[in-house]
N, C-alpha and C positions, 0 to 999 in steps of 0.2 A: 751539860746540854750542849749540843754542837750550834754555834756561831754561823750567824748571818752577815757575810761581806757584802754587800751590794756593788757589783760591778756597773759605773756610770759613763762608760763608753758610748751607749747609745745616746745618753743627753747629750753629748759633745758630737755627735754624730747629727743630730736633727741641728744643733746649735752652728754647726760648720756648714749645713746647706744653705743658710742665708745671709752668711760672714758678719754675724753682727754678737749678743752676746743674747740673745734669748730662744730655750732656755739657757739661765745663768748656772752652770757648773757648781760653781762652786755653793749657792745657794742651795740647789738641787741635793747635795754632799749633807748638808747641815741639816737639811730635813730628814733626808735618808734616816739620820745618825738620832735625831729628836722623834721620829717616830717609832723608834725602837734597832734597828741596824744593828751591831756590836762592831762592824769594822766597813769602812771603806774600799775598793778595787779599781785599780784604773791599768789599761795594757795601751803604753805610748808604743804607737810604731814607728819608724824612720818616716815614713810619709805622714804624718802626725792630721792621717785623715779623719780622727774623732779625737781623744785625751792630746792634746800639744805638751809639750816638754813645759812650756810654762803655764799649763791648769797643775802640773803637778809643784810646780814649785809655788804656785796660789794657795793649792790646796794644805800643802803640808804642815802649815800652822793651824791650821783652820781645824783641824781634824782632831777630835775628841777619844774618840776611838781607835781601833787600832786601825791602822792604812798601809794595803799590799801591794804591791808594784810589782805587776806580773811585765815580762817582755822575755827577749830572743836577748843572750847577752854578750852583745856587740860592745866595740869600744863607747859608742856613747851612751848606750845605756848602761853600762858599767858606771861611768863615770856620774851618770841624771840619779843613780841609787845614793854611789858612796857621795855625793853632795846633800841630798837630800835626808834621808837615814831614814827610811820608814820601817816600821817593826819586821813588815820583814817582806822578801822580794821571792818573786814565784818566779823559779825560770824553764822557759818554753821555747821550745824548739822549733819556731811558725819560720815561715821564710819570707821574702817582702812580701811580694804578690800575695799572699794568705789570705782570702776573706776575713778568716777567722781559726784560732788552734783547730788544728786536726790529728795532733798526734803524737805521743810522749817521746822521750830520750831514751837513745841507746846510750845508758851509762855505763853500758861494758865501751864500745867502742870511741866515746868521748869520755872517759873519766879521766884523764891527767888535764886535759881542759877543763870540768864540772870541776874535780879536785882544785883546781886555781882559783876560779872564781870563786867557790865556797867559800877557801881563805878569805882572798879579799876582803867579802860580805862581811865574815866573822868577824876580821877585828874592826868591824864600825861596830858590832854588837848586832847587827842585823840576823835576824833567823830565816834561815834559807830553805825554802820548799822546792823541790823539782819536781817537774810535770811527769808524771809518766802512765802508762796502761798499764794492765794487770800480769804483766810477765812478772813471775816471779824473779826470775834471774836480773830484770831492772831493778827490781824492788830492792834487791840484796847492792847491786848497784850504786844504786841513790845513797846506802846508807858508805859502804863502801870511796865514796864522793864526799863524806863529810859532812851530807845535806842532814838537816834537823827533822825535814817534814817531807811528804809526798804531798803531791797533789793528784787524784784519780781520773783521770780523760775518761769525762763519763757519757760521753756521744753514745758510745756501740751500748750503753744500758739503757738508753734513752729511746733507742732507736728497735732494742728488740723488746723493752717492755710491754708495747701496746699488743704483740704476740704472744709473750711469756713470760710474766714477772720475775717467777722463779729461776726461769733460765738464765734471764737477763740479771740477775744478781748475783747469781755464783760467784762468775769467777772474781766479784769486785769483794766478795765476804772472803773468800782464800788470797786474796789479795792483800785486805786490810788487814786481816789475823796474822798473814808474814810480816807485815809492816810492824803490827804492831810488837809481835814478838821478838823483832830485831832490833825496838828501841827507836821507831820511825814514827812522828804524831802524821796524822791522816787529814790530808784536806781533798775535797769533791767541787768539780766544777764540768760544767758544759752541759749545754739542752735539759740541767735539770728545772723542774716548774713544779704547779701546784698538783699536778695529776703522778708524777711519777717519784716526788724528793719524799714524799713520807715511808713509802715503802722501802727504801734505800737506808731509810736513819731506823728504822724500826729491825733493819738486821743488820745493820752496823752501827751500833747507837754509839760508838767510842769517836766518830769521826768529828775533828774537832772543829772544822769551820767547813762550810759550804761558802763558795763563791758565784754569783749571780748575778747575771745582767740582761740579757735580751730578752727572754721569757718573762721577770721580774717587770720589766721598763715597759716592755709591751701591755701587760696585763695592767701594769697601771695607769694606760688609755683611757680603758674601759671605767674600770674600778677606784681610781685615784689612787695614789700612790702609796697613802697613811695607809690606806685596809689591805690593798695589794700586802704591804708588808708585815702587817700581821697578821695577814694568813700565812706565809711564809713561813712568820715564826711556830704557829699553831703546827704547823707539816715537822716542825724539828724537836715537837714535843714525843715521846713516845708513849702510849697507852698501855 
């Protein structure tokens, strides 16, 4: 069954507009994880405008579950990983200014770079996923870099589902099947939610962890956080 990360960026993002400490992160984390979760998600940026370098060093013992530490990898967040050692580090190719990811790795034209870090990563033990879209020739890429895992930039399926499911799936199912036939485990993140992540696991049901935060964090406004998530998990069951 594919894995539920909760990405908790946005509690540290409500928690930083009033500079004090509620909501509490890291409690936020432990319920995540108590009311069913499988892993934890945080993306530290240099402007540490929601996760701070030290929510991740709070959180890392804290964490029962497995905990991903996605970011851009710069000298310090190179060095905020190999301190830490979380199971494993998602890298993403965001630039400062970035709202938010918009869009995978050229690992043809960065691989002696991805190829370095990879090592790195590797020998703390760390399992290394890179971001990327559904070019195949990334795909072969990523594996080519040494990475263990992708992760799938899944905006543009998010964005043409509400037009065309089918459409909007393809190329992320020809995507995952080179992946997988290459020896690459498969992780999916961005704008997925309750309306469009079960369609998505129901033709690629091999994809091993979903990562989630704005949609997830939002929704659990409304609906509280505990049912928020498992419905979630309910969308990763396949029928």
């Amino acid at each position: 069954m594919t894995r539920l990360s909760v990405n908790i960026n946005k509690i540290a993002t409500l928690r930083n507009s009033r500079n004090g400490n509620i909501p509490n992160v890291l409690e936020a984390a432990i319920n995540c994880e108590r009311f069913g979760a499988q892993g934890i998600t945080v993306h530290p940026r240099p402007d540490e405008r929601h996760i701070r370098y030290s929510d991740v060093y709070e959180l890392r013992p804290n964490i029962s579950t497995e905990f991903n530490i996605e970011g851009n990898p710069e000298p310090k967040f190179v060095d905020l990983v190999l301190d830490v050692v979380p199971e494993q580090v998602t890298l993403v190719p965001d630039a400062h200014d970035a709202v938010t990811s918009n869009s995978g790795w050229d690992t043809i034209k960065n691989k002696s770079f991805l190829t370095d870090v990879v090592a790195r990563f590797h020998e703390k033990g760390i399992r290394v996923s890179i971001f990327t879209g559904t070019e195949i020739e990334f795909i072969d890429g990523a594996k080519a870099c040494n990475a263990d895992r992708i992760e799938l930039y899944t905006e543009p399926y998010a964005t043409v589902y509400h037009i065309n499911p089918q459409k909007a799936v393809e190329p992320y199912v020809a995507a995952a099947f080179r992946a997988k036939e290459i020896g690459l485990g498969i992780n999916a993140g961005h704008d997925l939610d309750l309306n469009n992540l079960n369609f998505l696991i129901k033709n690629i049901p091999f994809i091993d962890e979903v990562s989630i935060g704005h949609a997830l964090i939002s929704t659990a406004i409304y609906m509280g956080l505990e049912t928020t998530i498992k419905k979630y998990l309910e969308c990763l069951i396949v029928q």
